[in-house]
C-alpha positions as CSV (number, residue, x, y, z in Angstrom):
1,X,-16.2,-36.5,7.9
2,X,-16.6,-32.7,6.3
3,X,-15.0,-30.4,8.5
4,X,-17.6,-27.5,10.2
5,X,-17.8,-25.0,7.5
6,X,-18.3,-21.8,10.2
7,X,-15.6,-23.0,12.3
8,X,-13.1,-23.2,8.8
9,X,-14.8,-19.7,7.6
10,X,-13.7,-18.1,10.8
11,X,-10.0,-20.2,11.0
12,X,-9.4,-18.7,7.4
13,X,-11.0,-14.8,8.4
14,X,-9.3,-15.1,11.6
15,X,-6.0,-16.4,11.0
16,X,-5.7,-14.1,8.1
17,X,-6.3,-11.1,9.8
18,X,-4.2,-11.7,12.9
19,X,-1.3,-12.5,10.6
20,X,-1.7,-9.0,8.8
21,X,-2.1,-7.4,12.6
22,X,1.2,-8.7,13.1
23,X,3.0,-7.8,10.3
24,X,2.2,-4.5,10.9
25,X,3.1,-5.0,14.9
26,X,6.7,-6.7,13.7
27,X,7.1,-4.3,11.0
28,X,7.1,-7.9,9.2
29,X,5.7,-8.4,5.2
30,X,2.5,-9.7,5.9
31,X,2.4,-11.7,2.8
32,X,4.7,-13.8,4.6
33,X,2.7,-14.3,8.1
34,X,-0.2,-14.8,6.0
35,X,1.5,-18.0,3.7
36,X,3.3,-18.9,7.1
37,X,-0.2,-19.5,9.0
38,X,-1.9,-21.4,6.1
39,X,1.3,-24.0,5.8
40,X,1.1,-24.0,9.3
41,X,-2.7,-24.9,9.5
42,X,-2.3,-26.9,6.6
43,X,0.5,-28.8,5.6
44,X,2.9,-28.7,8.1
45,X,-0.2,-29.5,10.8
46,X,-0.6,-32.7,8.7
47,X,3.0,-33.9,8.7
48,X,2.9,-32.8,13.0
49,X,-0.3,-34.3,14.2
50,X,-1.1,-37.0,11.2
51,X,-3.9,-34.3,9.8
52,X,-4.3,-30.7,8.8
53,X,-6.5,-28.0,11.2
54,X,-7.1,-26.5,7.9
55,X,-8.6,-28.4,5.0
56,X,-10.0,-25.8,2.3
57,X,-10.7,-28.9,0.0
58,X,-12.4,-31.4,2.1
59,X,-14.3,-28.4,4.0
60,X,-16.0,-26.8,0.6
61,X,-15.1,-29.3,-2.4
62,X,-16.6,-28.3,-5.7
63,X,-16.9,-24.8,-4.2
64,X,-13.2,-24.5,-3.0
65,X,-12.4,-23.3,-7.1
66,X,-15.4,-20.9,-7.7
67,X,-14.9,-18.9,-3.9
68,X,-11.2,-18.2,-4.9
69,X,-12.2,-17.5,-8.5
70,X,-14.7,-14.8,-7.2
71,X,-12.4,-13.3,-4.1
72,X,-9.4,-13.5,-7.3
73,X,-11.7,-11.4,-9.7
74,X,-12.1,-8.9,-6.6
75,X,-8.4,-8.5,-6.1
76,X,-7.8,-8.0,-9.5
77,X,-10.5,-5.1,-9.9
78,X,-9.1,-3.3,-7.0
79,X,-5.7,-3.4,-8.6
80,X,-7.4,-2.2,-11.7
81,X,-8.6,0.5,-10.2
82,X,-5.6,2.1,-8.5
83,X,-4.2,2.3,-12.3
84,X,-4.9,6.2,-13.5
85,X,-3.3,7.0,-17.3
86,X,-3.5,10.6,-16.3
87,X,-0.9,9.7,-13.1
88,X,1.2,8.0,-15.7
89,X,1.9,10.8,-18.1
90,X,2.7,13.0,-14.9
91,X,5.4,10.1,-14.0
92,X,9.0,10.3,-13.8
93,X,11.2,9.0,-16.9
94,X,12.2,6.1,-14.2
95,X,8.5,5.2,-13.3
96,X,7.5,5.0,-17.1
97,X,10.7,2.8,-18.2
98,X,9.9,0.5,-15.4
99,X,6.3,0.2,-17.1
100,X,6.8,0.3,-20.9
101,X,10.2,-1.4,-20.8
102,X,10.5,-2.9,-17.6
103,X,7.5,-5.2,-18.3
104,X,8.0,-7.2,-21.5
105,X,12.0,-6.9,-20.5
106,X,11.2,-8.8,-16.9
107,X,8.7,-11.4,-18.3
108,X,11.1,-12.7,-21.2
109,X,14.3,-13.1,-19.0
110,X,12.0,-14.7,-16.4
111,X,10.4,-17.2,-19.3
112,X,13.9,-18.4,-20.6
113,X,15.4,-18.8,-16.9
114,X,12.3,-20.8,-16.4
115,X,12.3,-22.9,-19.5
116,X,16.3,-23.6,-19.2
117,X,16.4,-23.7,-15.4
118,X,13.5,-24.9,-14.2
119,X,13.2,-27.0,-17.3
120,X,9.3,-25.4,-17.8
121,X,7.3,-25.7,-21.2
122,X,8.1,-22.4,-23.0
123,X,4.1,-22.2,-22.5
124,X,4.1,-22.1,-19.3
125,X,7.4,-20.6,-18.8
126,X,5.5,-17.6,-20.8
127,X,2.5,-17.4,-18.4
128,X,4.3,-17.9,-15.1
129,X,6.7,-15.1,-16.1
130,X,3.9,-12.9,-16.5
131,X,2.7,-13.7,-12.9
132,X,6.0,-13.0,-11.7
133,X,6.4,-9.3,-13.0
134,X,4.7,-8.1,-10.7
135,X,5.4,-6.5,-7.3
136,X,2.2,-4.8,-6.0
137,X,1.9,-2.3,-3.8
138,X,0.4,-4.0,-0.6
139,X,3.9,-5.8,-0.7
140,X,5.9,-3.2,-1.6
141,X,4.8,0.5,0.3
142,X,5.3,-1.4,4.0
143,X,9.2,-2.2,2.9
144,X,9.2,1.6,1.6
145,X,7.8,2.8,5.2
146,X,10.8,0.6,6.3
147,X,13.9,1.7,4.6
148,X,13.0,5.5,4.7
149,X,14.4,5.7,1.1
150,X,14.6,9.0,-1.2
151,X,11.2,10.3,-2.7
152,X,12.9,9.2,-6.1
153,X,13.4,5.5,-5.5
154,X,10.2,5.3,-3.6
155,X,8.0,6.7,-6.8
156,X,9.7,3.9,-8.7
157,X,9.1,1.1,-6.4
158,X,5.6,2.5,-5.4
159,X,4.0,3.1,-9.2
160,X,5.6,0.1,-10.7
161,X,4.2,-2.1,-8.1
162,X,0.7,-0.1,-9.3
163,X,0.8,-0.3,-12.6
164,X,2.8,-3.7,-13.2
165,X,0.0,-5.3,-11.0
166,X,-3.3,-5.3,-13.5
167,X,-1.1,-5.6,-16.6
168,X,1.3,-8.7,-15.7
169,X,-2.3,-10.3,-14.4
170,X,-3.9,-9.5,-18.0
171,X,-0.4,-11.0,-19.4
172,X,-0.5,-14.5,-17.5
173,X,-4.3,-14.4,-18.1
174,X,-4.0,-14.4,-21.9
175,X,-1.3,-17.4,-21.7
176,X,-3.4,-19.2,-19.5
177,X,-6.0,-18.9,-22.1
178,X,-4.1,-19.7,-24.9
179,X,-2.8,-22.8,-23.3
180,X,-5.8,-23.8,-22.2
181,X,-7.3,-24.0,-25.9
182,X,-4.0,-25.3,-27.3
183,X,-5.0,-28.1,-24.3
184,X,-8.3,-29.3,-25.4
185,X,-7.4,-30.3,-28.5
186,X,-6.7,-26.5,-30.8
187,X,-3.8,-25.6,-32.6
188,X,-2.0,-22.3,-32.5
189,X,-3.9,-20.6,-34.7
190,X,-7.1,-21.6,-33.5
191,X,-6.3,-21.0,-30.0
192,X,-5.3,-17.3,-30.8
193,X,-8.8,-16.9,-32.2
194,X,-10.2,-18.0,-29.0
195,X,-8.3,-16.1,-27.3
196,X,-8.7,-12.7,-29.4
197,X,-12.9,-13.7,-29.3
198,X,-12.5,-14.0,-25.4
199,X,-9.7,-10.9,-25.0
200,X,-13.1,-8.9,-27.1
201,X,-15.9,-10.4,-24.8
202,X,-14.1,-10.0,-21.6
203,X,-12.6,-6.6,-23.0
204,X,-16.3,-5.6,-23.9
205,X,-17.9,-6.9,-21.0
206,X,-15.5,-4.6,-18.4
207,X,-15.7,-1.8,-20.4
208,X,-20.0,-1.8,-20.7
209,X,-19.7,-2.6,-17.0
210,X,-17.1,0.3,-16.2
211,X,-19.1,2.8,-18.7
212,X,-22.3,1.8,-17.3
213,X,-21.1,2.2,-13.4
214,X,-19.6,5.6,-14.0
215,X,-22.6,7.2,-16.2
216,X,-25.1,5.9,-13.7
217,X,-23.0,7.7,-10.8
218,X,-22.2,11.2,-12.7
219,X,-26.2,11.1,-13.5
220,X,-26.7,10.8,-9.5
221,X,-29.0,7.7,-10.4
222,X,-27.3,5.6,-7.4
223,X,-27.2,7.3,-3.4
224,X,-24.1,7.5,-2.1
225,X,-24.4,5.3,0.2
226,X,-24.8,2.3,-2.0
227,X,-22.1,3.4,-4.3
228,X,-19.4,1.0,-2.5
229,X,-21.8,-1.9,-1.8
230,X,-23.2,-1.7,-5.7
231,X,-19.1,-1.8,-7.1
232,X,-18.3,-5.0,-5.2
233,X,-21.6,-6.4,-6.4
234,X,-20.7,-5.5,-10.2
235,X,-17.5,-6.6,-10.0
236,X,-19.1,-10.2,-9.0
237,X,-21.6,-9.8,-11.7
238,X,-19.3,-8.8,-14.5
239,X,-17.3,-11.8,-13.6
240,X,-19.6,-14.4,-13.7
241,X,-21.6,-12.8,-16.7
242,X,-18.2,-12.6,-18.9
243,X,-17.5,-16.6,-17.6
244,X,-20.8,-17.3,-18.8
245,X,-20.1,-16.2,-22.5
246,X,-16.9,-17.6,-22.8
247,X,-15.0,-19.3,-20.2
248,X,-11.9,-18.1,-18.3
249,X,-12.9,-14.3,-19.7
250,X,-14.1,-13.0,-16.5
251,X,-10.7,-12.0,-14.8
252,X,-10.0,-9.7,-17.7
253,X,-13.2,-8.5,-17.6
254,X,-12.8,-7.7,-14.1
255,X,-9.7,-5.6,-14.9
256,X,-10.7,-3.5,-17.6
257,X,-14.0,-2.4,-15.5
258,X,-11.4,-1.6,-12.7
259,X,-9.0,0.6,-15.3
260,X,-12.0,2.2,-16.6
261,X,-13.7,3.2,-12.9
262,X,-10.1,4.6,-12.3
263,X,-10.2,6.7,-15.5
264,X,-13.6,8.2,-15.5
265,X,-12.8,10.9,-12.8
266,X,-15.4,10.1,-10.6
267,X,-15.3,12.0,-7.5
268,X,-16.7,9.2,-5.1
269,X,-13.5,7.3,-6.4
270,X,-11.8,7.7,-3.4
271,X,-14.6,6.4,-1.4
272,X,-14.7,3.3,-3.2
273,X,-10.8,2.9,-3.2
274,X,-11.3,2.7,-0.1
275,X,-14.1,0.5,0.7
276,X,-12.5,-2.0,-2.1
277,X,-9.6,-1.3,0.2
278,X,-11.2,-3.0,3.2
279,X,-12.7,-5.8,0.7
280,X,-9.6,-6.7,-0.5
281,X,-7.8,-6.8,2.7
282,X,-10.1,-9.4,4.6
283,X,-10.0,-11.5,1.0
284,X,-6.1,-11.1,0.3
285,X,-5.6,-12.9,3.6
286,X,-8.3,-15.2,3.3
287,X,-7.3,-16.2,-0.4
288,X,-3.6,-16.5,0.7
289,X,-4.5,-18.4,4.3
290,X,-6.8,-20.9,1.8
291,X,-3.6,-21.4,-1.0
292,X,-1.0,-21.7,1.5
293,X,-2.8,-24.6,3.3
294,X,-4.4,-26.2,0.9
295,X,-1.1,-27.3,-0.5
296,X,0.0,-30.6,0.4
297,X,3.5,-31.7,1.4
298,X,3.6,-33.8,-1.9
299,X,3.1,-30.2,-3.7
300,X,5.9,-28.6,-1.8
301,X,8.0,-31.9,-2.0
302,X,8.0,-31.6,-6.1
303,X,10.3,-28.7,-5.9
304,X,13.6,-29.9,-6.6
305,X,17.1,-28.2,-6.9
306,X,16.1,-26.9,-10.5
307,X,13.1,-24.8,-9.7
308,X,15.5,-23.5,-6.3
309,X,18.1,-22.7,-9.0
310,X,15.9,-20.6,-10.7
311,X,14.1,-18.3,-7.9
312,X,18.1,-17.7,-7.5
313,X,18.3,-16.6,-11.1
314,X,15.5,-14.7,-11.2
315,X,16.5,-12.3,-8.0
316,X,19.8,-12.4,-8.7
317,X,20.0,-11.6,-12.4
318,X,17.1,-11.8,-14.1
319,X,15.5,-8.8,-11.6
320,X,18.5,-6.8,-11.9
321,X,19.3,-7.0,-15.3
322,X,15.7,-6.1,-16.6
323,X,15.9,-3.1,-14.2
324,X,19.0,-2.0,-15.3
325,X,18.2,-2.4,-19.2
326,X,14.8,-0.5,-18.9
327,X,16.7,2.5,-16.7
328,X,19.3,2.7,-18.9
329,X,20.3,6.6,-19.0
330,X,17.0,7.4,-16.8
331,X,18.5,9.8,-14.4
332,X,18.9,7.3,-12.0
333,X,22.5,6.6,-10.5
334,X,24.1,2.9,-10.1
335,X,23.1,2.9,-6.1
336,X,19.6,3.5,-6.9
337,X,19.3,1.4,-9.8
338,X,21.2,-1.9,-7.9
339,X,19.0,-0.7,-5.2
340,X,15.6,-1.1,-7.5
341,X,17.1,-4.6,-9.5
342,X,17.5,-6.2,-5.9
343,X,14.4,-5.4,-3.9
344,X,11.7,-6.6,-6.3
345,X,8.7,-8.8,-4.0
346,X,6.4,-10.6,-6.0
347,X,2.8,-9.3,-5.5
348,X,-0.6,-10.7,-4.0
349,X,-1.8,-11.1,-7.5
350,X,0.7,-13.7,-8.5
351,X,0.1,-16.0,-5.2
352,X,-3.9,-15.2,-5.7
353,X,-3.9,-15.8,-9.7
354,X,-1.4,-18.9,-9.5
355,X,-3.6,-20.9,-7.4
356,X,-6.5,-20.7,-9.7
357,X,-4.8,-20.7,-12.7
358,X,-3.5,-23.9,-12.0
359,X,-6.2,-26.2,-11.1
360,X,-7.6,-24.9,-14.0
361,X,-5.1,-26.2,-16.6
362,X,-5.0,-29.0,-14.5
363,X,-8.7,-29.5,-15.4
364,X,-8.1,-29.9,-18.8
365,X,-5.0,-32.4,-18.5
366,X,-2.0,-30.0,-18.3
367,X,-0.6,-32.1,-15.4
368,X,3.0,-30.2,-15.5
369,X,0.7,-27.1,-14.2
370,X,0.6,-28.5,-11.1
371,X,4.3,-27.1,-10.2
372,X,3.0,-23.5,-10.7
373,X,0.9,-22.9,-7.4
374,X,4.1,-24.5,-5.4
375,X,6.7,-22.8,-7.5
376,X,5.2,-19.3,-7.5
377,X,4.5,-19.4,-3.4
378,X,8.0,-20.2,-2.8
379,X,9.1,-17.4,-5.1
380,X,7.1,-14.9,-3.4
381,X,8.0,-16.4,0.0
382,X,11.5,-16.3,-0.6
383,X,11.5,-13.1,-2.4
384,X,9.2,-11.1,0.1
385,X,11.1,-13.0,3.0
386,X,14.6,-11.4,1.5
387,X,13.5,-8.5,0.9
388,X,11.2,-7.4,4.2
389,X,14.4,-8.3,6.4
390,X,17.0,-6.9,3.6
391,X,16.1,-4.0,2.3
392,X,16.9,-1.3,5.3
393,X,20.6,-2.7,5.7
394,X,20.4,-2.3,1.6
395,X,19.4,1.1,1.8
396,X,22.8,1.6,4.3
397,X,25.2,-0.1,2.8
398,X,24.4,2.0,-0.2
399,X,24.0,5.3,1.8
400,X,20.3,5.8,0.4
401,X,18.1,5.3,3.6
402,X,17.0,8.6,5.1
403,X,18.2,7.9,8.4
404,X,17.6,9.9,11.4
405,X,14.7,11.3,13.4
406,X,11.1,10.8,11.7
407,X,9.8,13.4,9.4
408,X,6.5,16.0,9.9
409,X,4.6,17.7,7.1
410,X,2.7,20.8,8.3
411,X,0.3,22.4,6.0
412,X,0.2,25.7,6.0
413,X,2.7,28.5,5.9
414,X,2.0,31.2,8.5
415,X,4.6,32.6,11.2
416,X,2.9,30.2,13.4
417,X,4.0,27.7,11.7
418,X,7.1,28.5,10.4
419,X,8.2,29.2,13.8
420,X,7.7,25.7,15.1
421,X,9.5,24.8,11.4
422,X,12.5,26.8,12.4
423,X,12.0,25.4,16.4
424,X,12.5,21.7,14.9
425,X,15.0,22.5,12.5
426,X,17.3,24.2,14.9
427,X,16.8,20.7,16.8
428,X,17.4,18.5,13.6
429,X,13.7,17.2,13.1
430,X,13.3,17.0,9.3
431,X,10.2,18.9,8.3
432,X,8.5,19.5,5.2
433,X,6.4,22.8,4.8
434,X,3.4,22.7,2.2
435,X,1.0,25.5,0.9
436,X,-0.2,26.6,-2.2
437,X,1.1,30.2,-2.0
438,X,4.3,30.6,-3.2
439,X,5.0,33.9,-1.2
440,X,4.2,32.5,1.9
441,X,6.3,29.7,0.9
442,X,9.2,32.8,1.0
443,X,10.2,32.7,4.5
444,X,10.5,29.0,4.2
445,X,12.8,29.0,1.4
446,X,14.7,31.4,3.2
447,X,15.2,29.6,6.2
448,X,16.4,26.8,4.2
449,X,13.2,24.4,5.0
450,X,12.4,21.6,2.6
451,X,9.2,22.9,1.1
452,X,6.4,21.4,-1.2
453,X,4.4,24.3,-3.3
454,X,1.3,22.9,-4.3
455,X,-2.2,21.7,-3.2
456,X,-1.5,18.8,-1.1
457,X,-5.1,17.2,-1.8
458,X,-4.2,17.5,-5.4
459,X,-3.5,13.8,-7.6
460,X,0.4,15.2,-8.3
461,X,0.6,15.6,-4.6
462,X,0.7,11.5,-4.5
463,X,3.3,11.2,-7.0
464,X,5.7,14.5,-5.8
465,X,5.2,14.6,-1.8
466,X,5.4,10.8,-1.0
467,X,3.1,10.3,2.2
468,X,5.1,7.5,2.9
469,X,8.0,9.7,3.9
470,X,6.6,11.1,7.1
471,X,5.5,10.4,10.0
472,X,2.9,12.7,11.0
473,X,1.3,15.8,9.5
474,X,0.0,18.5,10.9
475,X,-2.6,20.7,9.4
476,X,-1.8,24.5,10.4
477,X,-4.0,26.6,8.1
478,X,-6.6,29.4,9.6
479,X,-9.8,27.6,7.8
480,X,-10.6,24.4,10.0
481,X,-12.6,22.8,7.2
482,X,-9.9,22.9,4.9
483,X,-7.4,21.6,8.1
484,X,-10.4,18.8,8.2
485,X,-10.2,18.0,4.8
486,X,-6.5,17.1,4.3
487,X,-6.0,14.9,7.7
488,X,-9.3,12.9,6.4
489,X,-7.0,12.4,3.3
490,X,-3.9,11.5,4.8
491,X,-5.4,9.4,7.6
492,X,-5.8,6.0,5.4
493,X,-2.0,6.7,4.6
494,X,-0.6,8.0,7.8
495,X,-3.2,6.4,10.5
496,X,-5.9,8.3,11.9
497,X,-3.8,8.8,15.4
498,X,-1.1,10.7,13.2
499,X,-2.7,12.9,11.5
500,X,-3.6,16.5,13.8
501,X,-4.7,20.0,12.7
502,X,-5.4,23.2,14.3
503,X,-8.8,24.1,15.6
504,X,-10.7,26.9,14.3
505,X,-12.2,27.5,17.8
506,X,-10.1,29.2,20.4
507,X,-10.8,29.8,24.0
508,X,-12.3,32.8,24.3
509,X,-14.9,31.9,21.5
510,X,-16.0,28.5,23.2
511,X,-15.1,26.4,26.1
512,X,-15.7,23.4,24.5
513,X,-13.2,21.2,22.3
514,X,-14.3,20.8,18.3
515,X,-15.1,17.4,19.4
516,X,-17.8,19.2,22.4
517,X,-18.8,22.0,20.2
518,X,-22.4,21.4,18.3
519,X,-20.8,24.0,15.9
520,X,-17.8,22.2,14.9
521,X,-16.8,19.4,12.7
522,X,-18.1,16.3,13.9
523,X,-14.8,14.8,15.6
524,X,-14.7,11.6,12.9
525,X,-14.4,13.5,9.8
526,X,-11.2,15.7,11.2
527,X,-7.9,14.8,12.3
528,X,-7.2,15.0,16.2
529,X,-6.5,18.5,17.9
530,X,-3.7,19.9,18.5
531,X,-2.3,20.7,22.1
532,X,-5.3,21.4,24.2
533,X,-9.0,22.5,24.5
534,X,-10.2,25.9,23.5
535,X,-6.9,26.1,21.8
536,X,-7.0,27.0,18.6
537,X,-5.2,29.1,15.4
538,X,-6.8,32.1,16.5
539,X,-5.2,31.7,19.9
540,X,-2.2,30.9,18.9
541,X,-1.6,33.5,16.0
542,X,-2.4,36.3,18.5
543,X,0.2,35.0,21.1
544,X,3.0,34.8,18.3
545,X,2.3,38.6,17.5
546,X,2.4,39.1,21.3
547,X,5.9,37.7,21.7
548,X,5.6,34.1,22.5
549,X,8.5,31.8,20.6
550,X,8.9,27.9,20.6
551,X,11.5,26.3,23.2
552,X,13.1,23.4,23.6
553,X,13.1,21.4,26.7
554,X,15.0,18.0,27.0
555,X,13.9,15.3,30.3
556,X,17.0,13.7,32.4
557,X,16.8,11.6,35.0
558,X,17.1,14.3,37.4
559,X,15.0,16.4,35.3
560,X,11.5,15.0,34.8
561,X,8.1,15.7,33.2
562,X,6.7,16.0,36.4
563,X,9.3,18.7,37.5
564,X,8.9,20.6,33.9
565,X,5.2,20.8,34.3
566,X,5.2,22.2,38.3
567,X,7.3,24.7,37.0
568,X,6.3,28.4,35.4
569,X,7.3,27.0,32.3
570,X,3.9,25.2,32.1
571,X,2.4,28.2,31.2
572,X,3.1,27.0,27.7
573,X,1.5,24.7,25.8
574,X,3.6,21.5,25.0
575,X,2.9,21.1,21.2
576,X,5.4,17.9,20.4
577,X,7.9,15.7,21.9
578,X,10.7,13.5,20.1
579,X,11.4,10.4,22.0
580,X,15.1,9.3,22.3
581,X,14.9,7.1,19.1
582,X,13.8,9.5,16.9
583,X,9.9,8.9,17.0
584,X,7.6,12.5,17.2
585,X,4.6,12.4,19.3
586,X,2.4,15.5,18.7
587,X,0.4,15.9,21.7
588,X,-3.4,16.1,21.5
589,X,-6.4,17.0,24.0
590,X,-6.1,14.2,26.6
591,X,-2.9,12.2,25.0
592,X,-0.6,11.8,27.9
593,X,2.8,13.3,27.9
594,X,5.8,11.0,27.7
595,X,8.2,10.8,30.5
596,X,11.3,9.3,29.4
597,X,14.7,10.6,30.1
598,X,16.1,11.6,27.1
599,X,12.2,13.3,25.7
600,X,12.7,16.6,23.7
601,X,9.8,18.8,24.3
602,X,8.6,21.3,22.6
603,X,6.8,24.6,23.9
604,X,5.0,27.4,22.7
605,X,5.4,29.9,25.2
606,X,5.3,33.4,26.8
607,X,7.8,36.0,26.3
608,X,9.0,35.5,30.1
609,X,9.5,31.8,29.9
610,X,13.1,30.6,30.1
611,X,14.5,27.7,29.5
612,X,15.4,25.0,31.7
């Protein structure tokens, strides 16, 4: 009997998306929860209670192949998409060796360990190589959030998982295609003119689609609030209208229209980053829920102590070695460059192409296909697996973690602001200080604060300031629009509850909080408020001028919150507090204090205050 098809629907949505909830709960890779609850629901359900919960196959059938062909060309777009040439140029001499020589270096050591250790067809040694080159970046920022490693390690790690991503899926595309002709009965040479027709229709077809998406939104032909919906409905249409033509064309086709969205400077680019964002979430975990179970235990039982031997190759030496060749005399030292060669996870796009890829050689009798779907899971199982639970005692053993208490960018250089700079310093909080004014960047360099000069909304700002490294930010400037602007920004990055700015409304202008005030910014397109009500930059720049400083304040066990706040001292406002491990808390209107023994607080108050 055919399983319900809206109980499997919601099994695969749901299971997907509590396994990405706690990843991020665990601090786990969620590439592994989500492959760990499809075998569960899958195959290792069938070999417990006699049959899987989780039957992608007998619950859709014909339309198992097509669903993960369509939710595959999505995933490749949005990787497509993150790719911008004009970042690249900007990169460091590191990033672009990883690209131009890092690439073709890492697929040809992985083809020969996988022709003479696995004992693989040089063919499909050629196009499973390609898969496996790349990292991607929903595998590799969470580890980079995790080892708190140097801006310079982290740009190498973060942009070759970006850029490796579209191109090693073009790479194993064009072998797939080329074996795929050679399969039904073409030579060489004939299957390289297939494959050059097909490389020009799907080539053609993404770049009419790409041109035609970005002319029609610079022309203000489509509202904005069908820009999003109207991408993810192109992508689907390019994909099956380049399939149509020729076969097998549509994932390039898919990819090019994503590289040429990303380079036509669109400025709704963002918004649809982000929206393919949220796409390609729900379908990465339903694609990987879907692959994971529907492999059976005969697939998984077909790896023998060959293809083992050669996942240990290719971390051990094939990884490294390709690293270190392409950094060769990059600027990066022997720690950071063992540190790059080792962590290396294979990316959603391998797990997500693999699958499809091979049922469809299998289609057309390449039976010794059928080990790639098994063989590439197990290498980004074990890969990820290491490397999530590895890579912060890495980062120690080779003194490159950043250890200590978490990080805050403020935006803004004013004595306001510098003062709490100097208040954290002097208690060993790391804090970064950004503006655009290099003079008001002065005091700052003088007081010996680590300091960004630049627009932090501008495309160099992603490559040179590293979101990743911090914790929180707070937005400090005197124009609350601009304050808006960047924690909207940084929210995706940071999470909306870590991003704050100051308020352009004080006290004695309104009694109301920006979230109360008809006049302000509606409360969901800024960042949360700092401190309290009413209090705002205004406020606070006239205190400073009037005397008030920034104090410290640490809780005991005979010293607690309670008894800091019935004191005088309260007078102050309590703008931070650093919990015992290290975490900051800046504290909003209405987000309670913590009380733990140990808390540093932080005040901004009068002149007469003393400390405790």
């Amino acid at each position: 009997m055919q399983p319900d098809l809206t109980l499997t629907i919601a099994l695969i949505a749901g299971s997907g998306i509590v396994a990405q909830w706690l990843a991020w709960r665990l601090r786990w890779p969620s590439i592994v929860l989500m492959m760990g609850a499809g075998l569960l629901l899958g195959p290792i359900a069938g070999l417990v209670f006699g049959e899987p919960i989780l039957n992608p196959q007998a619950s859709f059938q014909e339309y198992l192949r097509p669903m993960i062909a369509l939710a595959v060309a999505v995933i490749l777009f949005e990787g497509g998409i993150t790719l911008n040439f004009r970042e690249l140029r900007d990169a460091s001499a590191p990033v672009r060796r990883m690209v131009f020589l890092g690439f073709p270096l890492g697929w040809g050591l992985t083809a020969i360990a996988l022709h003479f250790v696995a004992g693989l067809a040089w063919d499909i040694s050629f196009m499973i190589g390609a898969l496996l080159t790349t990292t991607g970046p929903t595998v590799v920022l969470p580890l980079l959030r995790q080892a708190k490693l140097p801006p310079r390690i982290a740009s190498v790690l973060k942009w070759e998982g970006i850029v490796n991503d579209p191109i090693g899926a073009l790479g194993a595309v064009f072998m797939f295609e080329a074996i795929r002709q050679n399969a039904l009965g073409h030579d060489w040479v004939a299957a390289a003119g297939f494959l050059t027709m097909g490389a020009l229709i799907g080539g053609l077809m993404g770049f009419a689609f790409g041109l035609g998406l970005s002319q029609s939104f610079r022309r203000g032909l489509v509202p904005e609030p069908m820009k999003a919906p109207l991408v993810l409905a192109a992508v689907l249409v390019c994909f099956a209208a380049a399939e149509q033509l020729a076969s097998e064309t549509g994932l390039v086709a898919v990819a090019i229209f994503g590289l040429v969205v990303a380079n036509s400077r669109l400025a709704s680019i963002e918004e649809m980053r982000r929206f393919k964002e949220g796409i390609a979430a729900i379908l990465v975990a339903s694609v990987f829920v879907v692959l994971a179970a529907d492999l059976s235990p005969e697939d998984l039982s077909a790896l023998g102590p060959q293809h083992f031997a050669f996942i240990a190759v290719f971390m051990l030496i094939v990884r490294p070695l390709s690293v270190a060749l392409a950094t060769f005399k990059s600027g990066l030292d022997l720690k950071e460059t063992t540190f790059i060669g080792v962590v290396g996870p294979r990316g959603v796009v391998a797990a997500a192409a693999a699958g499809h890829l091979a049922a469809s050689l299998a289609a057309v009798g390449r039976e010794d296909a059928a080990i790639l779907a098994p063989l590439v899971f197990m290498t980004i199982f074990i890969s990820v697996f290491g490397c999530g639970f590895a890579v912060a005692p890495l980062a120690k053993l080779l003194g490159l973690s950043q250890d200590g208490p978490e990080r805050l960018l403020i935006v803004g250089a004013n004595p306001w602001s510098l003062g709490l700079a100097d208040a954290l310093k002097a208690q060993d909080i790391p804090v970064t200080v950004a503006d655009i004014g290099w003079r008001r960047l002065r005091q700052a360099r003088l007081n010996g604060h680590d300091i960004y000069y630049g627009e932090v909304l501008s495309e160099t700002a992603d490559w040179r300031l590293e979101p990743a490294r911090f914790a929180a930010l707070l937005s400090a400037t005197h124009n609350d629009a601009y304050n808006a602007l960047v924690c909207v920004e940084y929210a995706p990055e940071l999470g909306r509850s870590r991003v704050f700015q100051l308020s352009g409304f004080d006290g004695k202008a309104s009694d109301k909080a920006p979230d109360e005030d008809p006049r302000a910014i509606v409360y969901t397109a800024r960042g949360r408020t700092l401190i309290r009500k009413g209090r705002g930059y205004e406020g606070l720049a006239r205190d400073w001028w009037q005397g008030w400083t920034f104090r410290a304040t640490r809780l005991s066990e005979s010293y607690t919150l309670e008894d800091c706040l019935a004191e005088p001292a309260s007078a102050g406002d309590i703008v931070l507090a650093q919990l015992p491990n290290g975490k900051l808390h800046l504290l909003g209107s209405g987000k309670p204090l913590p009380d733990t023994p140990g808390t540093l607080l932080i005040r901004f108050a009068p002149p007469q205050d003393e400390d405790q």
